[in-house]
C-alpha positions in Angstrom: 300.2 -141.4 37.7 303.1 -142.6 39.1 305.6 -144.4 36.2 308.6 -145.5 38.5 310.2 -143.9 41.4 313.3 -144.8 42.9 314.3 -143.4 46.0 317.8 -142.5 47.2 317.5 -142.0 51.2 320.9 -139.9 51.8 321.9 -136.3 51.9 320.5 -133.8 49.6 323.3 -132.9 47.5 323.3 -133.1 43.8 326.7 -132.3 41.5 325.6 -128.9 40.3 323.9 -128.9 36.7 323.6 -126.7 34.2 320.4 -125.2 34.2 319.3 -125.1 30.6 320.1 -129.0 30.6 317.1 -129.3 33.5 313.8 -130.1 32.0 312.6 -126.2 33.3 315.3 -125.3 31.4 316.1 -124.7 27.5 316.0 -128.9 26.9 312.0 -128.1 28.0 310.1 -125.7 28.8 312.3 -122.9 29.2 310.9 -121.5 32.5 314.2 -120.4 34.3 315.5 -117.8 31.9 312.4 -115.9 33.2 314.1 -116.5 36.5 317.2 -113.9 35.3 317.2 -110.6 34.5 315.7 -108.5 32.8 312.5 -110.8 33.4 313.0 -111.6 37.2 309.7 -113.6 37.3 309.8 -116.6 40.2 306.0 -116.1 41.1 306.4 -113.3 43.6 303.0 -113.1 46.0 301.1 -115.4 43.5 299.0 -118.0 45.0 298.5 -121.4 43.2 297.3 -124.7 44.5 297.6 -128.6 45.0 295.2 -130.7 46.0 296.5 -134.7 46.5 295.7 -137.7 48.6 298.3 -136.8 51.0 300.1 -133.3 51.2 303.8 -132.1 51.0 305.5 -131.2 54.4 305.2 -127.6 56.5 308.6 -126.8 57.8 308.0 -126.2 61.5 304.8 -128.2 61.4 305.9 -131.6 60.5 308.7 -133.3 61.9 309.5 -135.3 58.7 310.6 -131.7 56.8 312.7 -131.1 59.3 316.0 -131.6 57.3 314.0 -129.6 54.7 314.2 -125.8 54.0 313.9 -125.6 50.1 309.8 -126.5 49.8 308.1 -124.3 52.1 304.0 -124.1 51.3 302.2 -121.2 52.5 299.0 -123.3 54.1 298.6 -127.3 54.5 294.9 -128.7 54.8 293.3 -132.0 55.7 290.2 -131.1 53.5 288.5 -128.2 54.7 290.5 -127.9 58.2 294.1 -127.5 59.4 296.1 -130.0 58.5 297.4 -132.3 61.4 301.0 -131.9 62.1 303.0 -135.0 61.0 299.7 -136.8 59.5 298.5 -137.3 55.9 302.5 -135.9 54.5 302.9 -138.4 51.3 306.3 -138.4 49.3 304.4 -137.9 45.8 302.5 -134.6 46.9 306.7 -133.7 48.1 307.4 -134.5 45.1 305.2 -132.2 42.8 305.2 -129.7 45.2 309.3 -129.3 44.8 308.5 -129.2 40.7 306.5 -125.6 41.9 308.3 -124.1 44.5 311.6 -125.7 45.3 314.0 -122.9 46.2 316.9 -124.8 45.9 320.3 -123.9 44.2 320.8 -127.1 42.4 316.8 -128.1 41.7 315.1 -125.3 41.8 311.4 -125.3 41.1 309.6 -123.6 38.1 308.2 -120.8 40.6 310.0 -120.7 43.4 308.5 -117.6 44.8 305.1 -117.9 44.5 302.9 -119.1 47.8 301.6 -122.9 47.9 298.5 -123.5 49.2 298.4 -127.7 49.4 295.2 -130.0 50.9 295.0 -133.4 51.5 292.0 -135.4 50.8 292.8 -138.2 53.0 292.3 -141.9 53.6 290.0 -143.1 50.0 288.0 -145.1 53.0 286.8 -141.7 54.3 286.7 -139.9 50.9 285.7 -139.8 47.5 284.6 -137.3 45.0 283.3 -135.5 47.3 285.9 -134.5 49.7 287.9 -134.2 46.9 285.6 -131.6 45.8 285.8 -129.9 49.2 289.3 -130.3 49.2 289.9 -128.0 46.0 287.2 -125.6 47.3 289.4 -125.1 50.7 292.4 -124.3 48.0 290.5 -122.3 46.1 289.2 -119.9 49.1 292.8 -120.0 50.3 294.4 -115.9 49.9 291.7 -114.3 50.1 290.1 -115.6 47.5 292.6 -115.1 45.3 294.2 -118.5 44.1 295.8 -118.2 40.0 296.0 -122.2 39.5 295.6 -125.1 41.3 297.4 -128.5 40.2 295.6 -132.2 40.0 298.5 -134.6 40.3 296.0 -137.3 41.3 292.8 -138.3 40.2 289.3 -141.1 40.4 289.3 -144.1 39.0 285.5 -145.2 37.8 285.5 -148.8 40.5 285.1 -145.3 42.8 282.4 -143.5 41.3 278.7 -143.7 42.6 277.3 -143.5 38.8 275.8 -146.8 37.5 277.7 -147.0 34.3 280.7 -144.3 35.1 282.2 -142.6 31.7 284.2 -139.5 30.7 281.4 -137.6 29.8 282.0 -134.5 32.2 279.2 -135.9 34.7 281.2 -136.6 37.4 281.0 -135.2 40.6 284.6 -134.1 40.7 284.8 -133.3 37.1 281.4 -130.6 37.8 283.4 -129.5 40.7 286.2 -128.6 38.9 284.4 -126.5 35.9 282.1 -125.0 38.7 284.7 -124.1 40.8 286.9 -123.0 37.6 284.4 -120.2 36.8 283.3 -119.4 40.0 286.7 -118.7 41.8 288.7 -117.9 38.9 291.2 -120.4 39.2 293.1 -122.8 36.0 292.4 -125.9 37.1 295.6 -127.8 36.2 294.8 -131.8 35.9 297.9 -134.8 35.3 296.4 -136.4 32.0 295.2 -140.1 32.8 298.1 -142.5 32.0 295.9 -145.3 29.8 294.4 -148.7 30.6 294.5 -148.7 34.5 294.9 -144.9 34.9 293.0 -142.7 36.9 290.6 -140.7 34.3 288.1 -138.7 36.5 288.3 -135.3 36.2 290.2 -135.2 33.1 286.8 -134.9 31.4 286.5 -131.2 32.1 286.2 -129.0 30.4 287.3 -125.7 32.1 290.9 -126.7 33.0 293.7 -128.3 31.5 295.0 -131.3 31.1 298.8 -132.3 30.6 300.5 -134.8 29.2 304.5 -135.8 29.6 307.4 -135.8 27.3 310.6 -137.8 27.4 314.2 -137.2 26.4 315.4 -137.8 22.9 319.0 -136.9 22.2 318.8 -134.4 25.5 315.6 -132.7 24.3 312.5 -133.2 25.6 310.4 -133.7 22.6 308.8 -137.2 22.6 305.3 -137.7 23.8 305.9 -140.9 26.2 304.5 -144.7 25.1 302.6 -144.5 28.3 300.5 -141.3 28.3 296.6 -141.3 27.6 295.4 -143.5 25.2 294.9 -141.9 21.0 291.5 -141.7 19.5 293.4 -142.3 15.9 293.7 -146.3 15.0 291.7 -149.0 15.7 294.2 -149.1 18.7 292.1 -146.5 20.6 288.5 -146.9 19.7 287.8 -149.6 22.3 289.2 -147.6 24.6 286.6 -144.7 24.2 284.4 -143.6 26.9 286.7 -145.5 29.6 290.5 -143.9 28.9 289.3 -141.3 26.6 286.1 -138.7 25.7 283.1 -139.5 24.4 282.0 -137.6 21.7 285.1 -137.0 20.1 286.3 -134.5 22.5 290.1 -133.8 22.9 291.6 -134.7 26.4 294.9 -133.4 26.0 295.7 -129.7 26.5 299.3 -129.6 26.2 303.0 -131.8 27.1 305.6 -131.1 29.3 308.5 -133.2 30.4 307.7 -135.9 32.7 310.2 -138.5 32.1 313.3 -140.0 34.1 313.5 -136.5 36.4 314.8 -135.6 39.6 312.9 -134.4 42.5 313.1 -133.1 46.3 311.6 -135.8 49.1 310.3 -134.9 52.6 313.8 -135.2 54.4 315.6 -133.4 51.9 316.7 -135.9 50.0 316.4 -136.6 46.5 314.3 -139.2 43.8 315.8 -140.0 40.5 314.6 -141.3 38.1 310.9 -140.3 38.2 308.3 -140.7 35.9 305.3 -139.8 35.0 302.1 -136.8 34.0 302.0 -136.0 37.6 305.0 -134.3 37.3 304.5 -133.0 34.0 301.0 -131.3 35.4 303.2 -129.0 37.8 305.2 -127.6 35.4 301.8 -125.8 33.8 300.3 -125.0 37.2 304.1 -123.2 38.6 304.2 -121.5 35.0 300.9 -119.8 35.6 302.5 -118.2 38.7 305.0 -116.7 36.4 302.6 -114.8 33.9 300.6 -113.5 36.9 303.5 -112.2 38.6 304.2 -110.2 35.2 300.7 -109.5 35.1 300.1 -107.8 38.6 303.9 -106.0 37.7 301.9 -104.7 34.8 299.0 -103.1 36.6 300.9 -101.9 39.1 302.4 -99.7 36.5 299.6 -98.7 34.7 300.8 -100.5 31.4 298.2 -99.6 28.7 296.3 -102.7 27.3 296.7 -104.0 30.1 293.3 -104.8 33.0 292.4 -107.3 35.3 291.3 -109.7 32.6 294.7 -110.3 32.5 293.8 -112.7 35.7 291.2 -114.5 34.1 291.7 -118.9 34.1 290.6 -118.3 30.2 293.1 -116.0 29.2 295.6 -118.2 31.1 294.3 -121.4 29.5 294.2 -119.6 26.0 298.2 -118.2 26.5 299.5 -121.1 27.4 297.9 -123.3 24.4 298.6 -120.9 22.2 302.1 -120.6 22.4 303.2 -123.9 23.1 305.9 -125.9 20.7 304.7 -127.6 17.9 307.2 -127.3 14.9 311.2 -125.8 15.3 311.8 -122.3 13.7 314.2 -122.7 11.1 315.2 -119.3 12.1 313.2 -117.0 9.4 310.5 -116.7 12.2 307.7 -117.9 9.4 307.1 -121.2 12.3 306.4 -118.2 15.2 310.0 -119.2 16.7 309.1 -122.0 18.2 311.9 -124.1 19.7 311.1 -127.5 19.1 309.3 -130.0 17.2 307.3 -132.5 19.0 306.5 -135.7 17.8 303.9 -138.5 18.9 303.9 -141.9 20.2 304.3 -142.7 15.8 307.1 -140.8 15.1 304.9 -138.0 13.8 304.6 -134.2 14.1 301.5 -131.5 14.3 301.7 -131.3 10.2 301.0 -134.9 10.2 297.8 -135.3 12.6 293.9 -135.1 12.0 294.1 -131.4 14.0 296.0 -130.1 11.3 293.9 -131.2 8.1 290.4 -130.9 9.8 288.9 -128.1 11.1 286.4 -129.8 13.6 289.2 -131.3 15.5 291.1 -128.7 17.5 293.4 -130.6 19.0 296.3 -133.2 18.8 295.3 -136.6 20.6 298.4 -136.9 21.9 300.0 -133.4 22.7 296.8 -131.5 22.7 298.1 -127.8 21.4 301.8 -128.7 21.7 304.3 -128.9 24.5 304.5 -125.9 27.3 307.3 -123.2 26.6 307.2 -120.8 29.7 309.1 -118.2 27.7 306.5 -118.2 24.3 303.9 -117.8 27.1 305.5 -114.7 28.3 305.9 -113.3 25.0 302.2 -114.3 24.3 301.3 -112.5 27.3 303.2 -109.4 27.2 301.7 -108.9 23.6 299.0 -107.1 25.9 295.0 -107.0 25.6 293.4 -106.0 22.2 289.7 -105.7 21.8 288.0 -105.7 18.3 286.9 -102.4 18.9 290.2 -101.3 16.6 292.8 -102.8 14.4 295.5 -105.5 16.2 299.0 -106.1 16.5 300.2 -109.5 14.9 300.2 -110.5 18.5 298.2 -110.5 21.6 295.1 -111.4 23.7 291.7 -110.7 24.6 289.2 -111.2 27.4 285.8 -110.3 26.0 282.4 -111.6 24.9 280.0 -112.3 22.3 275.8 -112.4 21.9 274.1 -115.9 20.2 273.8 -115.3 16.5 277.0 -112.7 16.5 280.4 -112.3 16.0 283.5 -110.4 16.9 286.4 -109.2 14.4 289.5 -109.2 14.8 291.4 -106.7 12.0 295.4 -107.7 11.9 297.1 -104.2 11.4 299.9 -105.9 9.5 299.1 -107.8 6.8 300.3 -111.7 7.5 303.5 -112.8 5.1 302.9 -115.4 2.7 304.3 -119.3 4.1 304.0 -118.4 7.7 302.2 -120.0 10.2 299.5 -118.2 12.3 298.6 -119.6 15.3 295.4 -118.6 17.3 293.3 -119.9 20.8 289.7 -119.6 22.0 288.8 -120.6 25.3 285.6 -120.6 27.2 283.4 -122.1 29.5 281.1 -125.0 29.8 278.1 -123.5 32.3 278.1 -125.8 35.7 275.7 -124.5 38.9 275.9 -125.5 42.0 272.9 -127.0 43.4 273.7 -125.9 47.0 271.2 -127.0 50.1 272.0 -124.4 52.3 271.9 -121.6 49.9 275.6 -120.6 51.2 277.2 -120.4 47.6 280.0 -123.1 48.9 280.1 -126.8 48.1 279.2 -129.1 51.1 279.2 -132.9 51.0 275.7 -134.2 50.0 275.0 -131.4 47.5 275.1 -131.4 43.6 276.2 -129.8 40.4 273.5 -128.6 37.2 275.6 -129.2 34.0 274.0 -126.4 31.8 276.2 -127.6 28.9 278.7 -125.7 26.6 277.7 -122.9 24.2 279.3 -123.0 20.9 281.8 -121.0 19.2 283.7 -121.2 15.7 286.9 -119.4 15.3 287.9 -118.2 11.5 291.1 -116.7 10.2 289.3 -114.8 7.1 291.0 -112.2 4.7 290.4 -108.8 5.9 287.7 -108.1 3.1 285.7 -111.5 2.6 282.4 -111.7 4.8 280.9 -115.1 6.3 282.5 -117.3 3.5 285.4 -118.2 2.3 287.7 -118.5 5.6 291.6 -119.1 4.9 291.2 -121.2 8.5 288.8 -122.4 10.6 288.2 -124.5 13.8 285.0 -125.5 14.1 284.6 -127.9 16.5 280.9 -128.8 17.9 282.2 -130.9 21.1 285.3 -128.6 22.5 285.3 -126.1 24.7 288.7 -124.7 22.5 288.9 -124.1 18.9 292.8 -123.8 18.1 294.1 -122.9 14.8 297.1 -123.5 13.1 298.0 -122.7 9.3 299.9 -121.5 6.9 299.0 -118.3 5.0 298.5 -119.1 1.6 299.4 -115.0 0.3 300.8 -111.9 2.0 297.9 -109.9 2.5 295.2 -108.4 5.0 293.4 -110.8 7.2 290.9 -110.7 10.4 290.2 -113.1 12.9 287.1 -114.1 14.4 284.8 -115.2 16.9 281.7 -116.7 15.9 278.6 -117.2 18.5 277.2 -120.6 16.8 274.9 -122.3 19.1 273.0 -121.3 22.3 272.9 -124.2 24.7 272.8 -121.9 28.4 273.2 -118.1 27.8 272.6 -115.6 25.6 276.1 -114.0 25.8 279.5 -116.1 26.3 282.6 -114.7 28.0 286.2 -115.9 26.0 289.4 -115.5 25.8 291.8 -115.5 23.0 295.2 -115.4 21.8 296.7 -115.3 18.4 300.6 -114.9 17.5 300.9 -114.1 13.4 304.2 -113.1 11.5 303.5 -109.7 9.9 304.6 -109.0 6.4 305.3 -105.4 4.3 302.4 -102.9 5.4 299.6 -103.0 3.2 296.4 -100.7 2.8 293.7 -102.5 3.1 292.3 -103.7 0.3 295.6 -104.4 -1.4 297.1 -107.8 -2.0 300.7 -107.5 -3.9 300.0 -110.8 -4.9 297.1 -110.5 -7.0 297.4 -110.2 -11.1 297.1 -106.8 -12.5 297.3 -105.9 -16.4 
């Protein structure tokens, strides 16, 4: 996942830049203004994760960090044990690690106040999927149990995997691992998208996580999904390419983008790499972000904020705020595209309006940039919109953890009617069932045991004027293969409008856990039942 690195062995000093010129800044994903007052968000007490072939550096641990105060993780692992001092360090897991929690002046990470739990898997002639599973479980179990996000900057190629004919299906080992461990431990699994045609594609099957592609510069703005990113399902470039750089089944890889390209990063001694490429340092970016949010949402409980519970820790809310209010198309300032920052554009040239996601509801997602490219401050405003249940009318934006019986569904009434020409833009997340077929009945994975895929339940999602029943949906993402449906439209009329969650198909349980997130522009109240624009004699 590496693109190019070129390493400059010197001191640590970089001329000063301006922050909103740094790809956490305003060029990108605008992560340090929550950094400054009045948000003060670095990731205070939050735990995430990292889980690589080697490990970054402790500072009083390993002699190679000794130069280095800035990236300081809170726990280093070989696997499931204490790392060694001075053995496994690697200059790549450095490298993403200083993307999360660098806390210095001049290249400062995305979080640099939240704790870093970090193990390494080890020499590949040792381990495979396996101890890679066991690696992300240590992680996982790391405070207390209580671990937000952990990042994948590394992944399995299929010459490695023990299946007879290895494809991204979500069967392997690793990819079971991650969806198990996703639900079980409550974690966002955070997963570098596979780079195309010699990449490394296992687990970016799964379906429980997320998976990131990177950006590159254009004219100082990252906004440019890069030539060298996972491979399109659109073309005939593509389709030879399925099942072996991409999903069967027509599933969606990408979640989201975030700058990847030509950046510069913090090594083991303290000195600095420019010039770096590539999704493994786009993956970060999401995973450090996470620590943001949950340090706004533990502020939030602590004060008693109403709509506001401990669903606000779930990996599916997470997943479902950060999609949901990524950048697709630049505001031209009337708020109707959800002020959104930038428009992102594909390996063609193209935007969102101009892709198969946009003009058919059973593809949720954009090939290339999945729901759009990571804005840390839309998150934030996604999340502070609070928790709304469909128990009572909505605000025109917010979230919900909730769920839903087979044969069902759940209303969402907007309080606001939605003004005509705007865009609405609206997440569901949930889970694909994986069990853990565990020998010694412990509840924890141990090399030689096995996962149960119990498959993925599905759920439709419908934008639907406020009066209409089953029929006649304004929007709809009705995907049968996803474990997302995403929306994103343009209201036709001003008028009254519900969203909703529909219980399709059983495949496991009877009831399905989700979370969702919507962000509408709300026009002139309304009563309901009124629509200003319709013709009266």
């Amino acid at each position: 996942m590496l693109k190019k690195l070129t390493w400059i062995m010197g001191g640590a000093s970089l001329p000063l830049l301006a922050l909103q010129t740094m790809p956490f800044g305003e060029v990108g994903i605008d992560a340090l203004r929550l950094h400054r007052p009045p948000y003060n968000l670095i990731g205070r007490k939050i735990a995430i994760g990292q889980v690589e072939i080697g490990r970054p550096g402790e500072f009083g641990w390993d002699k190679a960090v000794s130069q280095n105060h800035v990236i300081a993780p809170a726990g280093v692992f070989l696997r499931n044990t204490r790392a060694k001092s001075n053995k496994d360090l690697a200059p790549h897991a450095e490298n993403v690690a200083s993307i999360m929690i660098s806390t210095d002046k001049a290249l400062p990470g995305v979080a640099p106040g939240a704790r870093l739990y970090s193990a390494a898997v080890g020499s590949l002639k040792t381990g495979s999927q396996p101890e890679e599973c066991l690696s992300a479980q240590q992680v996982a179990l790391q405070n207390g149990g209580d671990v937000r996000a952990i990042n994948f900057s590394f992944g399995e190629t299929f010459d490695r995997d023990s299946r007879p004919h290895p494809i991204l299906d979500g069967n392997a080992l690793l990819t079971q691992c991650v969806d198990w461990s996703a639900r079980v431990h409550n974690v966002l699994y955070v997963v570098a998208g596979n780079q195309g045609q010699g990449g490394i594609p296992i687990p970016t099957d799964n379906y429980n996580g997320v998976n990131v592609a990177f950006t590159t510069r254009r004219q100082g703005i990252f906004d440019k999904v890069e030539t060298s990113n996972l491979a399109g399902m659109s073309g005939t470039s593509g389709q030879h390419l399925v099942g072996r750089e991409t999903d069967i089944g027509g599933r969606r890889a990408i979640s989201l983008v975030a700058p990847g390209s030509d950046l510069t990063l913090i090594n083991l001694d303290g000195s600095t790499s420019r010039h770096v490429s590539g999704t493994s340092f786009a993956a970060p970016q999401v995973t450090a972000t996470v620590a943001l949010l949950q340090e706004f949402g533990d502020r939030q409980l602590r004060m008693h904020q109403l709509h506001w519970s401990l669903d606000s820790r779930r990996h599916e809310v997470m997943k479902a705020v950060l999609m949901n209010s990524a950048d697709k198309l630049k505001d031209l300032g009337n708020g109707l595209l959800l002020g959104m920052t930038k428009t992102i554009i594909d390996k063609n040239d193209s935007d969102w309006l101009a892709s198969d996601a946009y003009h058919n509801p059973k593809i949720p997602l954009h090939a290339q940039m999945g729901a759009g490219q990571l804005n840390a401050f839309r998150a934030y405003q996604q999340f502070a919109g609070g928790e709304w249940s469909p128990v009572a009318v909505v605000p025109a934006l917010g979230w919900d953890y909730n769920s839903v019986k087979v044969g069902s569904f759940s209303d969402y009434l907007l309080a606001q009617p939605l003004q005509q020409g705007s865009f609405v833009s609206i997440t569901l997340a949930w889970d694909r069932l994986v069990e853990l077929n565990d020998l010694k009945n412990d509840g924890q994975f141990a090399v030689g045991d096995s996962f149960r895929n119990r498959g993925l339940n599905r759920l439709d999602l419908y934008l639907l004027s406020a009066e209409s029943g089953a029929v006649g949906s304004i929007c709809a993402s009705v995907s049968n293969v996803d474990s997302v449906q995403h929306i994103f439209c343009r209201i036709p009329k001003t008028g009254n409008y519900k969203i909703r969650v529909q219980f399709r198909q059983q495949i496991n349980e009877a009831t399905q856990r989700y979370a969702l997130a919507w962000w509408t522009v709300p026009g002139l109240k309304l009563p309901i039942g009124e629509d200003r624009n319709s013709n009266r004699q």
